[in-house]
C-alpha positions in Angstrom: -12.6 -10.1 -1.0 -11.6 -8.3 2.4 -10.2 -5.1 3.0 -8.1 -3.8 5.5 -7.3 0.1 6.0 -4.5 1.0 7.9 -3.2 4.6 8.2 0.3 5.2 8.7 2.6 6.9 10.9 4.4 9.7 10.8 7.1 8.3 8.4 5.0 6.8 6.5 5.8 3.0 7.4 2.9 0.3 7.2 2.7 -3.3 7.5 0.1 -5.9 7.9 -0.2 -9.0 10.3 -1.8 -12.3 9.5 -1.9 -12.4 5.9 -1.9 -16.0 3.8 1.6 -16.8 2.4 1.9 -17.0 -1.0 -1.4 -15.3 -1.5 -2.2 -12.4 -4.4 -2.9 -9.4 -2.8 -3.9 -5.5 -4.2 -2.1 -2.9 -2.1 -3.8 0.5 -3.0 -2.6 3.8 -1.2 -4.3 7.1 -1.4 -3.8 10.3 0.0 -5.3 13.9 -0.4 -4.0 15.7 -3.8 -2.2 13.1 -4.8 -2.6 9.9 -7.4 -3.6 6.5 -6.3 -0.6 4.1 -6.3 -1.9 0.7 -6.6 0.6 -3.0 -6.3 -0.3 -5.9 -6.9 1.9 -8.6 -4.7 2.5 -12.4 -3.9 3.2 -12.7 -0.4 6.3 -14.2 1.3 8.0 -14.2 4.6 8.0 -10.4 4.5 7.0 -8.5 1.0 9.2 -5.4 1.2 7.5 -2.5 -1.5 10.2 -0.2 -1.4 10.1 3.7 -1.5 6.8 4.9 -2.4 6.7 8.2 -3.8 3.1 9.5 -4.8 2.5 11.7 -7.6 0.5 15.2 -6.5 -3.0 15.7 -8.7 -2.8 18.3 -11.3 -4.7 21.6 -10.4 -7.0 23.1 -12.6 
């Protein structure tokens, strides 16, 4: 298994080069007081995720 970090920009936009088509992939984004978001996705030409909104943590 490989795994690739990327941070993103300002507006939050990401993307990755060179991946296998049609290949299983785990996308898992993570951020600072909020919850993990994890896809699972079959590449194609381009694999579009759509708007991403993550969920803040509970404080205790």
């Amino acid at each position: 298994m490989a795994i690739l970090i990327y941070r993103t920009i300002f507006f939050g936009d990401f993307g990755f080069e060179g991946l296998k088509k049609n290949a299983n992939y785990t996308v898992l984004i993570k951020a600072p007081g909020y919850k993990p978001c994890r896809f699972n996705i079959r590449t194609a030409n381009n694999t579009y995720l759509g708007r991403i909104v993550l969920k803040r943590r509970k404080r205790f």
